[in-house]
C-alpha positions as CSV (number, residue, x, y, z in Angstrom):
1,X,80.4,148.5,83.3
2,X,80.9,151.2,86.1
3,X,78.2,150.1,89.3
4,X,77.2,153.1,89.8
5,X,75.1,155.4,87.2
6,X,76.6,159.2,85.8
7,X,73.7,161.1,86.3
8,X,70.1,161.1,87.3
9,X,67.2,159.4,85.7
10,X,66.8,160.2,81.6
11,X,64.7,158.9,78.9
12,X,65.5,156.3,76.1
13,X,65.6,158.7,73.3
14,X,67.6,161.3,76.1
15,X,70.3,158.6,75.7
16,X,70.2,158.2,72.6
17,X,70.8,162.0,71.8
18,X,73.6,162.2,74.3
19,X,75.1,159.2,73.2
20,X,75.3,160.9,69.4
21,X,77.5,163.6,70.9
22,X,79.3,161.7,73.2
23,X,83.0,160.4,72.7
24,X,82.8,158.3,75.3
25,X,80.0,154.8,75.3
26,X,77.6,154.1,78.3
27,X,75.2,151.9,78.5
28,X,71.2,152.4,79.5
29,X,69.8,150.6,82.2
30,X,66.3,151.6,83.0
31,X,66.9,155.4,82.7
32,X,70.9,155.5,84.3
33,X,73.7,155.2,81.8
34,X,76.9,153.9,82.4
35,X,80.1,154.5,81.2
36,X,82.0,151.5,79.2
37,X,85.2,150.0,80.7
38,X,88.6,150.3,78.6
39,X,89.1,146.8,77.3
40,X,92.3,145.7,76.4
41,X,94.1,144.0,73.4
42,X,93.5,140.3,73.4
43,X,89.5,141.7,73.9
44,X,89.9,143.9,71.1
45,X,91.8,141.1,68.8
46,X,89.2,138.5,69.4
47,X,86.2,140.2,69.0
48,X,87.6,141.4,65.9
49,X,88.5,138.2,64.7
50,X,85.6,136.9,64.9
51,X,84.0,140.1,63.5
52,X,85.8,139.7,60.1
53,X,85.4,136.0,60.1
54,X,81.3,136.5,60.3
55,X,81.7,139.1,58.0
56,X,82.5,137.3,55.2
57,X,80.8,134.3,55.7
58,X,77.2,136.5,55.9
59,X,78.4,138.5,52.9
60,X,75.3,138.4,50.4
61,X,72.8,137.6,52.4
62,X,70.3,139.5,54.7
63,X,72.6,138.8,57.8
64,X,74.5,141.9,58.9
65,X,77.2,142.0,61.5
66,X,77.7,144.6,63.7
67,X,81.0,145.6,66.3
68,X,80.9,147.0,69.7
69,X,79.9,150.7,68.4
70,X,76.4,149.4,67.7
71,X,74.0,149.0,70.1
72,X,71.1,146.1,70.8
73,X,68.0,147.7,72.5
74,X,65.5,145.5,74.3
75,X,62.4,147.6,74.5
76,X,60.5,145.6,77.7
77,X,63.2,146.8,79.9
78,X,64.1,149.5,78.9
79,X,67.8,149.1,77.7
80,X,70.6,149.7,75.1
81,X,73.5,147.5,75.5
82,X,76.9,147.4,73.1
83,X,77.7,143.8,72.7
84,X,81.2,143.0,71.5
85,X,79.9,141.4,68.3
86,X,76.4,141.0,67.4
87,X,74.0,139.4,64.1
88,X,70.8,140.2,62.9
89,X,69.2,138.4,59.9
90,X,65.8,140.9,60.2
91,X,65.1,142.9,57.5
92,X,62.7,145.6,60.1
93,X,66.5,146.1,61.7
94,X,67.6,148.3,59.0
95,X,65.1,150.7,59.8
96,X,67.2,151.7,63.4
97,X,70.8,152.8,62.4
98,X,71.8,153.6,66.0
99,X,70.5,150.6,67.4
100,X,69.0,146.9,66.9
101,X,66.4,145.2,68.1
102,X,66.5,141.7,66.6
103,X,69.6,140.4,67.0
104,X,69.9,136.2,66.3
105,X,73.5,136.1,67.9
106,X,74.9,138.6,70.4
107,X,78.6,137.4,71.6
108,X,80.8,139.3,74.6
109,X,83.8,139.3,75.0
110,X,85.1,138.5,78.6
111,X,87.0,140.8,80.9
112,X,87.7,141.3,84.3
113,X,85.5,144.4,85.2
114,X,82.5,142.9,83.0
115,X,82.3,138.6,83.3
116,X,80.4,138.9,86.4
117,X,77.4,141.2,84.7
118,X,77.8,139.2,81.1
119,X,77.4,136.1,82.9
120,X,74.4,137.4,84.9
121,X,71.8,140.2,84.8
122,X,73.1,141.1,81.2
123,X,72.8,137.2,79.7
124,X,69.2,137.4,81.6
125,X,68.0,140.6,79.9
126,X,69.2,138.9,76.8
127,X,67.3,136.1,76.6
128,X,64.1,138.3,76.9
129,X,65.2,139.0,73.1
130,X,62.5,136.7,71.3
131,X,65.0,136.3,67.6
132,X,68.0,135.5,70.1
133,X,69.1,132.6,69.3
134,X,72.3,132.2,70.6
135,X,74.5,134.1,73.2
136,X,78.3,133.5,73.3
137,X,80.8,134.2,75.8
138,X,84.6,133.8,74.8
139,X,87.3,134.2,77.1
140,X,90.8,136.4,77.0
141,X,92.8,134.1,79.7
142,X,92.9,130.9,77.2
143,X,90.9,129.4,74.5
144,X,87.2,128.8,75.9
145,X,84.0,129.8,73.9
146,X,80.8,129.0,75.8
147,X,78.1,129.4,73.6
148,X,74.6,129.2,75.4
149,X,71.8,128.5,72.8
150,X,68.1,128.6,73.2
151,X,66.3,125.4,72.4
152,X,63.3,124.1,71.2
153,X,61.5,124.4,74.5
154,X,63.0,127.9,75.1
155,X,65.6,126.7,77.4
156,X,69.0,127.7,76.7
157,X,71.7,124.9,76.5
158,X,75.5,125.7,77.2
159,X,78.1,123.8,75.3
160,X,81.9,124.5,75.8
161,X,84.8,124.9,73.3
162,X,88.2,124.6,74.8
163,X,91.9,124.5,73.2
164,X,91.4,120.7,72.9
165,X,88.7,121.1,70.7
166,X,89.9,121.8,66.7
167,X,86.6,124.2,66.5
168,X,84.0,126.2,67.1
169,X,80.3,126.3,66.3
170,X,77.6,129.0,65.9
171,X,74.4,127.9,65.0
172,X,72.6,130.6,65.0
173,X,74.1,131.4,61.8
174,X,75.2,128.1,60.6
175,X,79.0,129.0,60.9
176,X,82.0,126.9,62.0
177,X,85.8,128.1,62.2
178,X,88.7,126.6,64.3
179,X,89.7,127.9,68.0
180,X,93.2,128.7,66.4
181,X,91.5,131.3,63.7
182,X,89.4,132.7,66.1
183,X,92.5,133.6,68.5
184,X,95.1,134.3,66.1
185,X,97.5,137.0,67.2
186,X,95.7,137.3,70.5
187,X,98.2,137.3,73.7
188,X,96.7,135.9,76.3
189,X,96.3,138.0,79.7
């Protein structure tokens, strides 16, 4: 994300107008949009590994899965972010095509000009998100997913997968693949 905002203050549904038109993505923080970094391929090849691999293991159920062009809103602070891959399994999120607002699992994928805000202010406007369940972080330098999950006394608990480990977890939506699936074809940075 860009630190400093394109223009002066505008309103959610503002945003959400320009943001129709727009070819390029920003994100809105509080009234200021932002322009989206370029990301480059081993981002774009893992997120969309994992993409495909959610895909078909939700298909036929109410679980949807949505890419980096959709965006998850989180109404009490007024912001639309684009996570890299994101699930919702609430029926009332059909009724926003542009954007969700109940997401159970919202994963980013790490790069240089965004880990420090995904890690930070980002991950702590997430967890105001009541249905998240689970937020994941996966790396582009080597094989290491962090997923951070919200427990039964609303604290969220970090466990680490690294190349040692033969897979990976996501409980949110009861799903488990292998680290090599998951990074297939990617080159790291």
């Amino acid at each position: 994300m860009i630190a400093s905002p394109q223009q002066s203050y505008i309103t959610a549904e503002e945003y959400l107008q320009m943001e129709e038109q727009s070819d390029i993505k920003h994100e809105y923080i509080d009234g200021y949009i932002y322009a989206m970094p370029e990301v480059l391929d081993p981002h774009v090849t893992v997120a969309g590994n994992l993409a495909v691999l959610l895909r078909n293991y939700v298909r036929g159920s109410d679980c949807r899965v949505y890419i980096a062009d959709m965006k998850a809103r989180i109404e009490s602070l007024n912001r639309f972010y684009y996570p890299d891959v994101m699930v919702t399994c609430a029926r009332r999120d059909r009724e926003t095509p542009g954007y969700k607002r109940f997401p159970c699992l919202i994963v980013e994928v790490l790069s240089n000009s965004t880990e420090a805000f995904d890690r930070g202010d980002k991950f702590a406007d997430y967890q105001t998100l009541e249905s998240l369940q689970e937020y994941v972080l996966i790396n582009t330098k080597r094989q290491r997913v962090e997923c951070f999950r919200r427990n039964e006394q609303g604290l969220w608990v970090l466990q680490s997968y690294t190349a040692e480990h033969q897979s990976f977890r996501l409980n949110s939506v009861d799903f488990e693949e292998t680290m090599a699936t998951l990074y297939e074809d990617v080159v790291f940075e």
